[in-house]
N, C-alpha and C positions, 0 to 999 in steps of 0.2 A: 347090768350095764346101764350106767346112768341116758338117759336121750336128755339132747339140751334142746330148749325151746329155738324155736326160729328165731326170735330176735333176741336171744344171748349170740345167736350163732352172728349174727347181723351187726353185734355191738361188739362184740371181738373183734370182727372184720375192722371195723372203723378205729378202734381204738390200735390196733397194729397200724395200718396206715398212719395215722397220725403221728405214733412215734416214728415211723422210718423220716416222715415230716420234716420233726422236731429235727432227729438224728441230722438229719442231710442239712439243717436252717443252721443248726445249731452248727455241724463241721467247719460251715463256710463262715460264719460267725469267728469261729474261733481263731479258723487260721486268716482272716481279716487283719483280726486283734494280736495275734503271733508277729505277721507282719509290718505291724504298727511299731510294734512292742522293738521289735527291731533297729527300724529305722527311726525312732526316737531317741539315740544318740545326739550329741551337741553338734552335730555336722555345720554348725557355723563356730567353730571355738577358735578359727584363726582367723576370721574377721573380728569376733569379739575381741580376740587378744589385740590384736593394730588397732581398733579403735580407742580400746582402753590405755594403750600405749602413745595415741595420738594428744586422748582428753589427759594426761601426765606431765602433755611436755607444759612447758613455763606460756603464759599468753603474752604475745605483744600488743603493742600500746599503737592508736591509728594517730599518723599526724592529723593536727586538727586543716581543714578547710583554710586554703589563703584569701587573703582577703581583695576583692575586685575593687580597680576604682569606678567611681560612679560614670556614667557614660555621658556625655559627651557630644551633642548635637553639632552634626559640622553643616554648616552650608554653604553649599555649590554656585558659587558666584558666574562660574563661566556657563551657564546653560545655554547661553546665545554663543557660543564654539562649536566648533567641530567636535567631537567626541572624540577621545583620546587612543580609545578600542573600532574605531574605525580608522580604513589607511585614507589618506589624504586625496581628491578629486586630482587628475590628474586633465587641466584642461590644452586639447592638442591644437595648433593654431591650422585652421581651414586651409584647405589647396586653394588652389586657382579655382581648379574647375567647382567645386565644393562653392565658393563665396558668387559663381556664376551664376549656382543654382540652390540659390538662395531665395527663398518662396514658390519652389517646387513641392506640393506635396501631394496626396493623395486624395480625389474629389472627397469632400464632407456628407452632401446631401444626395450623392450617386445612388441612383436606386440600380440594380444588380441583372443585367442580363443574361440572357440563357446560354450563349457563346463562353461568356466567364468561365464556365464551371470546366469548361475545357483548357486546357496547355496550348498555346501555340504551336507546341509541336505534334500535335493530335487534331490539329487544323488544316486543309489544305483546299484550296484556290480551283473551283472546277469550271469556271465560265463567268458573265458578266450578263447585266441585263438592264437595256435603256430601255427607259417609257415617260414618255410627257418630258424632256431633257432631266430626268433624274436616272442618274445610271446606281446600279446592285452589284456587287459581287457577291456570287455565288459559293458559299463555304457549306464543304463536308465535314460533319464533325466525328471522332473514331466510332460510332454508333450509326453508321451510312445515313445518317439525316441530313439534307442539303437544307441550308438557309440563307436569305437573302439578306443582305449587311449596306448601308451606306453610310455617306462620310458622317463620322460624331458616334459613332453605334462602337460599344465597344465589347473587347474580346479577350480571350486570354485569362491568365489567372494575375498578374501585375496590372490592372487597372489598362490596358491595350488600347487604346482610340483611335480608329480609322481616320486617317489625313488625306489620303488621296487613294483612288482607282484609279487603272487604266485596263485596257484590255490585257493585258500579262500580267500583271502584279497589283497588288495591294500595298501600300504603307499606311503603318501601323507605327506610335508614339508609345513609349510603357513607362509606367514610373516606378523606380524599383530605387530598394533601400543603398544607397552610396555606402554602408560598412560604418559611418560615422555619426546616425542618431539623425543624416538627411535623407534626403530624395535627390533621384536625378533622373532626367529623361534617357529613353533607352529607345534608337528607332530599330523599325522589325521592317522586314518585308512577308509579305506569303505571295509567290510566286502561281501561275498556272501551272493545274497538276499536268505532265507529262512535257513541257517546255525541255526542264534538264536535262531531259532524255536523250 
């Protein structure tokens, strides 16, 4: 009985493996290339053929480019007009009361009181107050802060100017937009709070 050395036994080993390797490289190898082999039929032969069928037919002829005339500078003699794409100024002729109040407008150089930032109707009239022959009315503004206002002091959100006090009521002047691009005065009263009652 033959004994084989150890490393014949060692080199057999490896040299089996390797071909079960190859075997199994090689299988997938193959049926890769089976599958190729396959599907390399002309699977485009009927777009080749409509192509080939298209480059067949007869060529047409491109009309040539018409010819432009040369351009033409215009110029705009009416620039001092109206514009054509605008609609026409439509001017309304003034009321009565309109041409009365004619250089009514809203002070220029007004610097802005603290009463202003309120509404008149967020204003109301709690009492008066003389001293030294200068009389106050006494306004609550809708934040229960009471202040003291005299004549020329103004209020409201339309420019409001106190014209006269008395003990029940205040008058008040406003100038507010007339709807037609003017001014016109508008009198207010603020009455003492709980008189109405």
């Amino acid at each position: 009985m033959n004994k084989r050395s150890k490393s014949e036994t060692v080199m057999e080993g490896r040299s089996d493996s390797l071909s079960r390797l190859v075997c199994r490289w090689g299988g997938s190898v193959s049926l890769v290339l089976l599958l190729a082999a396959c599907s390399s039929g002309d699977q485009y032969a009927d777009i080749n053929t409509f192509m080939e069928g298209i480059k067949a037919q007869p060529v047409g002829s491109i009309a040539p480019l018409p010819e432009f005339e040369s351009y033409q500078a215009f110029n705009y003699s009416a620039a001092n007009r109206r514009s054509p794409f605008e609609p026409p100024i439509i001017v309304v002729p003034k009321s009565e009361e309109q041409k009365r109040n004619v250089g009514i407008k809203p002070p220029q150089d007004h610097v802005k009181q603290y009463l202003e930032n309120y509404s008149l109707s967020a204003l109301s009239m709690v009492g008066t107050l003389e001293q030294d022959g200068n009389t106050w009315a006494l306004i609550e503004d809708s934040d229960q802060g009471v202040h003291r206002v005299q004549i020329g002091d103004y209020l409201g959100a339309s420019w409001g100017q106190v014209e006269s006090i008395s003990d029940t009521r205040m008058s008040i002047n406003e100038i507010v937009s007339d709807g037609a691009g003017g001014w016109l005065r508008r009198p207010r009263t603020i009455e003492l709070q709980g008189l109405s009652d």
